[in-house]
N, C-alpha and C positions, 0 to 999 in steps of 0.2 A: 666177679662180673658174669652177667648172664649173656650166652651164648645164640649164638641163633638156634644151632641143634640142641639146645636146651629148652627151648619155647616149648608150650603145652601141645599136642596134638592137634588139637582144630585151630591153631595161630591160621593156617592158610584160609580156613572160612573167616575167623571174625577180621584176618586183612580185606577181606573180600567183601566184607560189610559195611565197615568203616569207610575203604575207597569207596563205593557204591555212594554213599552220603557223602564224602567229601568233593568227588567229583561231580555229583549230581547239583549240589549247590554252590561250588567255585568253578566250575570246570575244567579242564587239563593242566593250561595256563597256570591259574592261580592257586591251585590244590597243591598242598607242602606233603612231602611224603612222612618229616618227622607227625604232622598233623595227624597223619592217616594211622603213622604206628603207635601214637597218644593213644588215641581213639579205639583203637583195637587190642593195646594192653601189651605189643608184643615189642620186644626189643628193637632200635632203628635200623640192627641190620635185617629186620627182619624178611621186608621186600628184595631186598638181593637175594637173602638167600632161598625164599618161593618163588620171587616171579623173574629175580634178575634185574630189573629197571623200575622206572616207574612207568616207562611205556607200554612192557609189557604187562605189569597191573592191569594198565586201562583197556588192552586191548583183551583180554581176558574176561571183561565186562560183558564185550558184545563178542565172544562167542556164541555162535547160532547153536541154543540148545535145544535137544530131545522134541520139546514143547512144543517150540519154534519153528523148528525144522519135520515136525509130523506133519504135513498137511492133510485134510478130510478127504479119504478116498473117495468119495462118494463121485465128487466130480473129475475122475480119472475112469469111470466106470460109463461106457459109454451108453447104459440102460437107463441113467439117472435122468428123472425129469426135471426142469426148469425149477420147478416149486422145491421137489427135494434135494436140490442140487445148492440153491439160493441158502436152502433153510441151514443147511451142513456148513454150508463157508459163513454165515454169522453165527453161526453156534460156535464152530473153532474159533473165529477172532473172537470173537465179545468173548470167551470164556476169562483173556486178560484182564478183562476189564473187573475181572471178580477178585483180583490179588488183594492182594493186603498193601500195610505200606513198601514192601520191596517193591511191588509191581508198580507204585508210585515212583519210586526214586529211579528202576528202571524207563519210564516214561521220562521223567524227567531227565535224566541221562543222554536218553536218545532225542531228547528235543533240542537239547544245547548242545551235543553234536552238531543236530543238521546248521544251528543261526551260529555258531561257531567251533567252526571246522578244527580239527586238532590235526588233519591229515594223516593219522595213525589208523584207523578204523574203516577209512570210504569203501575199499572193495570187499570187506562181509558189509556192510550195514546192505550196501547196491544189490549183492548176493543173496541176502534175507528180503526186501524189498521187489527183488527178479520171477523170487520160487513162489510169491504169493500171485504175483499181476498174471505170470508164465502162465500157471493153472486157475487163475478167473478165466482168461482171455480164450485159454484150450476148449474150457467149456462151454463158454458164451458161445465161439466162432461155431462149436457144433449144434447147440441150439438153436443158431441164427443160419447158419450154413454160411457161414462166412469166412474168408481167409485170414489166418489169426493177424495179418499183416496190415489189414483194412484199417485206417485212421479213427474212423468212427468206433470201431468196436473198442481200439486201446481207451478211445476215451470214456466208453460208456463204461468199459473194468475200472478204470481209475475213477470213476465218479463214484460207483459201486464202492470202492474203498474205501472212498471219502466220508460217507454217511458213516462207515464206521469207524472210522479213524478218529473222528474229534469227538468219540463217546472218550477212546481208547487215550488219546493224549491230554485233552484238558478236562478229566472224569473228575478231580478235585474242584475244578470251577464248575462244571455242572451241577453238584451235589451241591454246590455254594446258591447256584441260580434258581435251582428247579428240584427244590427237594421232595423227593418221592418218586422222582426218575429212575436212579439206582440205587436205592437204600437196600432191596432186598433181590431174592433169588428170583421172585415172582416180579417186579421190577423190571429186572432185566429182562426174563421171559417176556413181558409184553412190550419190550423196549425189542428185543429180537422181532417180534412177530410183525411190528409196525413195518420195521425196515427189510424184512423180507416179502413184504405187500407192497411196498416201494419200488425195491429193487426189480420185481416181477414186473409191475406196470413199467418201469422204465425199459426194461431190455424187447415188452410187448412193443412199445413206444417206435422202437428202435426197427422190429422188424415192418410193423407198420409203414413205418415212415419207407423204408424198400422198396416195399409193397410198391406203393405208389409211387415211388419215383422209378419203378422198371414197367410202369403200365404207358 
């Protein structure tokens, strides 16, 4: 009989693959873990003896990695102007948008988290979610001269997010809708540039709209 400390060396990645795919299409709920260790080749104790559970499997998913957790200094630098500030925070996010199918299944992962909760995961996903809005907001509020606390300004960052976001989560059904949107590297470069000419007239918008309402 094969052991767990018998398993090949990389059993802890292709566990890591398998749940990725299993959970991304059953989610927590419904996801078998003998499923997970079919699929990945490795013996059923295998998850006890990498992750311990099956909880910790999935919470293992969404650790905030390297990637994730770099944000674009550019907007921590308080020389950076509006344009090259805008241009750096969609070049960092949309760079996801360029994964393969992991980057898929992690989308997918994190979509069926949010419409059903597993309650294993809420304080990283809020945590990963905090360190991106934290440092739009930091910069905007210096651009705008505004206190990062101002209602309008969280919601002009979250609106800022939004154009990128639903490149970023339903990137499969856009390529399905509008193809020649993301097919390519050049693609997405003119898909960046739109949304950073966007972004720009809204947060203009925004002081604008100030402007006049302290006159």
């Amino acid at each position: 009989m094969v052991t767990a400390n018998q398993e090949k060396p990389d059993a802890r990645e292709r566990l890591l693959a398998a749940a990725l795919q299993v959970f991304a299409t059953k989610g927590y709920g419904q996801a078998s873990t003998r499923e997970i260790c079919q699929l990945a080749g490795v013996n059923v104790a295998g998850i006890h003896y990498h992750f311990g559970d099956k909880a910790s499997l999935y919470r293992e998913l969404f650790r905030i990695q390297d990637q994730f957790a770099d944000l674009p200094p550019e907007l921590d630098d308080p020389n950076t102007t509006l344009e090259d500030g805008i241009a750096a925070w969609y070049q960092h996010v949309m760079s996801f948008v360029r994964e393969t199918d992991d980057g898929h299944q992690l989308r997918l992962l994190s979509l069926r988290e949010q419409v059903e909760p597993s309650g294993l995961v809420e304080s990283d996903h809020v945590s990963l979610i905090a360190m991106y809005h934290g440092q739009l907001v930091k910069f905007l509020g210096r651009i705008l001269a505004i206190d990062t606390n101002d209602k309008a300004l969280q919601q002009l960052a979250y609106t800022l997010v939004g154009t990128a976001m639903v490149f970023y989560i339903e990137n499969n059904t856009i390529r399905h809708l509008s193809p020649g949107l993301l097919e390519t590297e050049a693609d997405v470069e003119r898909l960046i540039d739109g949304l950073v000419t966007y972004a720009i007239a809204a947060v203009q918008a925004e002081g604008q709209r100030r402007g006049e309402t302290d006159q």
